[in-house]
Structures are given as structure tokens and as C-alpha cells.
C-alpha positions in Angstrom: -2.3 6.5 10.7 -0.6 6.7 14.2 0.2 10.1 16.0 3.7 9.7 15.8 4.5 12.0 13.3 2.7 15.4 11.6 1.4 14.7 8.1 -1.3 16.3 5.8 -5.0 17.1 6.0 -7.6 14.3 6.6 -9.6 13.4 3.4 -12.5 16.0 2.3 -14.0 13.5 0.6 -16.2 11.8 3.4 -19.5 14.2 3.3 -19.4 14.6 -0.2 -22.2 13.2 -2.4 -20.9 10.1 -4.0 -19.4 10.2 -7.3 -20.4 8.6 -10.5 -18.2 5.6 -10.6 -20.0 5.3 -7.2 -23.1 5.3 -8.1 -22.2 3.4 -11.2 -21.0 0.6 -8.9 -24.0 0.7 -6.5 -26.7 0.0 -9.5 -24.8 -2.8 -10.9 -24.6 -4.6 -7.6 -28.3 -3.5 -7.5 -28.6 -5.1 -11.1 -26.9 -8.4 -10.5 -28.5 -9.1 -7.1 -32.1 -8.4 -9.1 -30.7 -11.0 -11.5 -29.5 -13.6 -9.2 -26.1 -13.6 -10.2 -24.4 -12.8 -6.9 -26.8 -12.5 -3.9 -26.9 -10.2 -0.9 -24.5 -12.6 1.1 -21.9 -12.8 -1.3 -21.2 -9.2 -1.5 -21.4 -8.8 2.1 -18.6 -11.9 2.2 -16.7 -10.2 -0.3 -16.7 -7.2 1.8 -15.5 -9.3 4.7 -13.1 -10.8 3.2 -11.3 -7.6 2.0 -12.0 -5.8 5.7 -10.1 -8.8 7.1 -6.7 -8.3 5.2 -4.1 -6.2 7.0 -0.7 -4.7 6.4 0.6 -7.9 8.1 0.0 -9.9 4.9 2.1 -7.0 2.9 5.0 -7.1 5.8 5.1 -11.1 5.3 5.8 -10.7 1.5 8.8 -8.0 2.5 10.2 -10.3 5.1 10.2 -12.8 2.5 11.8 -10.8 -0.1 14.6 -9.9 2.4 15.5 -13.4 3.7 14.7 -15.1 -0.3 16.3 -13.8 -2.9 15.0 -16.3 -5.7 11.7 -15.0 -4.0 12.6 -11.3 -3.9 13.2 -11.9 -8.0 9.7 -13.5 -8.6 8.2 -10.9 -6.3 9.6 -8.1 -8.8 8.2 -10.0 -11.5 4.9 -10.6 -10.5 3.8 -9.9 -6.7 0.2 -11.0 -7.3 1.6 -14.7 -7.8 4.7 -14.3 -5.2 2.0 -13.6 -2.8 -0.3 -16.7 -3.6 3.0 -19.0 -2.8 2.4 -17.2 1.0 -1.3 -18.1 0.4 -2.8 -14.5 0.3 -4.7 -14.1 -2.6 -4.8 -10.3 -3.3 -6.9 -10.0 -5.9 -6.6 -9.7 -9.9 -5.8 -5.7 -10.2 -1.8 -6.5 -11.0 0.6 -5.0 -8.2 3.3 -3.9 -8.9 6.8 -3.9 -6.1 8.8 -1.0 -6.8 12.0 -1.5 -4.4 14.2 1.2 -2.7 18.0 1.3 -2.7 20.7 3.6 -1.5 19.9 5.8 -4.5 16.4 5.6 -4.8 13.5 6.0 -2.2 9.6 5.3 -3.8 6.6 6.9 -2.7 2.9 6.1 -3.2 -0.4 8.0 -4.6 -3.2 8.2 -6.3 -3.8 11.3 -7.9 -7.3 10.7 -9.0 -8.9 9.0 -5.7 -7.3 6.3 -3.5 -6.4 3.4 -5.4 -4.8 1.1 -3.3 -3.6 -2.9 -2.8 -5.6 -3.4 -0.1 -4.8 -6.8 -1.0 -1.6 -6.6 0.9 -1.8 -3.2 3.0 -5.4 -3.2 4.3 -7.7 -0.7 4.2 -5.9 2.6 3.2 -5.1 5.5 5.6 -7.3 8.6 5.6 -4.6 10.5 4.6 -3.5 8.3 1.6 -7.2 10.1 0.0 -6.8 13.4 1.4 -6.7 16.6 -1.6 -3.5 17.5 0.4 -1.1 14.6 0.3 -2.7 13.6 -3.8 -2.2 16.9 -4.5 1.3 17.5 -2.8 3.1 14.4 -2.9 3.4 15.0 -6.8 4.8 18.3 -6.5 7.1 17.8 -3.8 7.9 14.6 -2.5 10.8 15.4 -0.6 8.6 18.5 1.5 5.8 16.0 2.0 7.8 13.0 3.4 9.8 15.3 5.3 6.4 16.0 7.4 5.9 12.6 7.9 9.5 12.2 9.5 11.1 10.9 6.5 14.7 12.7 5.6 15.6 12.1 1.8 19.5 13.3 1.0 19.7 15.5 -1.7 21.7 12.7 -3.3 19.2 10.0 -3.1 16.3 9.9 -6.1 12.5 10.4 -5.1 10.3 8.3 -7.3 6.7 8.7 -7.2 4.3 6.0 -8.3 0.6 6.7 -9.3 -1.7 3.7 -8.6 -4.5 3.3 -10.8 -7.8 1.0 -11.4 -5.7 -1.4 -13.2 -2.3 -1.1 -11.3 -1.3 -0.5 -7.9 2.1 -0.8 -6.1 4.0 -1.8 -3.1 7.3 0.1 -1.7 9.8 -2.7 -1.0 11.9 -0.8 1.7 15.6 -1.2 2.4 16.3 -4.2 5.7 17.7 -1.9 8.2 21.0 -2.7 9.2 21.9 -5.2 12.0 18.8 -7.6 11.6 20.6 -10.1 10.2 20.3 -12.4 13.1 16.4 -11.7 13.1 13.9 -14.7 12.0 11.5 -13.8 8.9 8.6 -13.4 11.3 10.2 -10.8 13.6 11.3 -9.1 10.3 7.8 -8.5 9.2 7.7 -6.9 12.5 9.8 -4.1 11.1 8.0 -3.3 8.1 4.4 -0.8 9.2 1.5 0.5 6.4 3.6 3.2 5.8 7.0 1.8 5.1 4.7 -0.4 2.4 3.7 3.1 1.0 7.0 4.6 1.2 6.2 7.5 3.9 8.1 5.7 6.6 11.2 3.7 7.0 11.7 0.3 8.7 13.3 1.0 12.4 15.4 -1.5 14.0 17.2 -0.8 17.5 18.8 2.9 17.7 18.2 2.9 13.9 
């Protein structure tokens, strides 16, 4: 996460002895390697493949929504298939878009670990799996965001989303105002990690 703005502790989960689901997963990849199912190289491919996506593919589908509103309505429906017509594939684990509007502002979190569509935001933000903002976000959404710059009116609904194994999400912000004239691809110039996550907003001129 950038140093533009204060936000909550850094995960405590780094030194800690791994957990069970992470063993679990270690001695089945163990298991199907000794089996010749997969092999060393297609793991470490797999790996690669995930490390190379970015919040740039994420950005591209909110550009799209924005400038396509047949695609903005499949998007809604289904992002997992929206995103294969922009030819990212982003995994099975169904994603879910959850859009803002002038009356509704969504956040993201998982309370349990860091589940995450790293599909179309990259690898997640240390803070995303920090105790504090799991912990916190739940609670009191409007406190948290406000440390990461983000001023809610009292008017406006906070919605928070808890991503699981089986289902994550991705914030659809608001366009700013005045981009009309801007092409899809400066758009998705607009739209950072954390706008995806909902703990930022998309800036645009004196916005």
C-alpha cells in the first residue's frame, strides 16, 4: 500500500507457524507431485501465473463497466465471465462486483484470513491481512476508512463485504466527475488496488 495516507497495523501473521489449512495444502501438493499428477514445474507455473496479475487487470474491467453499460450488466451478473471477454482468466472461485452509488459506498474484508481475487487485484496489501483492519473494518467502517482518507457522509450507507474460500468481491467505484471526454484506457488509470477494495476513491483533476 503507498504512504499516502495513515491506515492500520501491518499483518501479525508473517512469523507465525503456519496454520492447518497450510500445512494441509503443503502435503497435498507434496502428495500429487509423489503421484505424478502435477509436477514440480507446474506448480511453480501456477505460482507465476498468479504473481504476474496486477490491479491493472481489475482497473480494465472498471473502465469497461463505466464506458459499457450492456457490459457493466453482465459484469454484475457474473464478473468471472465479463472478465474472460477482456481475456483475463481469473480463476473459478466466483467474484462477486458489488458497485457504489450516491447512497452506498462498499468495503472489503476477510474476517477469517485474507481471501482475496487476486485474479483481478493482484497480490493483496499487507494491510488487507492485518488483525487490525479484519478486526476493525467490521465494527466500524466509517472510523477505519476515515484513516485511510476516505470521508463517508452520514447520509451515505457503508456496506461491508466478507470474502470467503468460495466467494470474493470487487468494489465497482463511482466514475468521478468530468472524465467523460477520457478514453477507456486512461480511465483504468483512475481506478488503484484500493479503490477496487473500497478504501480509496477514484481522483480525477481537483477531484
Amino acid at each position: 500500500m503507498s504512504g499516502h495516507h495513515p491506515h492500520p497495523g501491518q499483518p501479525d501473521s508473517e512469523d507465525q507457524p503456519w496454520s492447518h489449512d497450510q500445512l494441509m495444502a503443503a502435503a497435498v501438493e507434496a502428495l500429487l507431485v509423489r503421484k505424478g499428477v502435477i509436477t514440480p514445474a507446474d506448480v511453480a507455473s501456477a505460482l507465476d501465473y498468479w504473481a504476474s496479475r496486477t490491479p491493472a487487470d481489475g482497473a480494465r474491467q472498471v473502465a469497461r463497466c463505466w464506458t459499457d453499460a450492456a457490459f457493466a450488466s453482465r459484469a454484475m451478473e457474473h464478473v468471472n465471465e465479463a472478465a474472460a471477454e477482456l481475456g483475463l482468466y481469473i480463476g473459478s472461485t466466483r467474484v462477486v462486483a458489488v458497485a457504489n452509488g450516491p447512497a452506498l459506498h462498499n468495503v472489503l474484508v476477510c474476517t477469517l484470513c485474507s481471501c482475496y481475487p487476486i485474479g483481478l487485484l493482484g497480490d493483496s496489501p499487507g494491510w488487507y491481512k492485518s488483525r487490525a483492519y479484519r478486526s476493525r473494518v467490521v465494527r466500524e467502517p466509517r472510523a477505519v476508512l476515515a484513516e485511510f482518507g476516505v470521508q463517508i457522509p452520514d447520509g451515505v450507507e457503508v456496506r461491508v463485504h466478507d470474502s470467503t474460500a468460495d466467494l470474493r468481491y470487487i468494489v465497482i467505484p463511482m466514475r468521478p466527475e468530468g472524465t467523460e471526454h477520457l478514453t477507456e484506457l486512461e480511465l483504468a488509470g483512475l481506478v488503484t488496488r484500493d479503490c477496487m477494495i473500497g478504501t480509496a476513491l477514484p481522483r480525477y483533476g481537483a477531484a
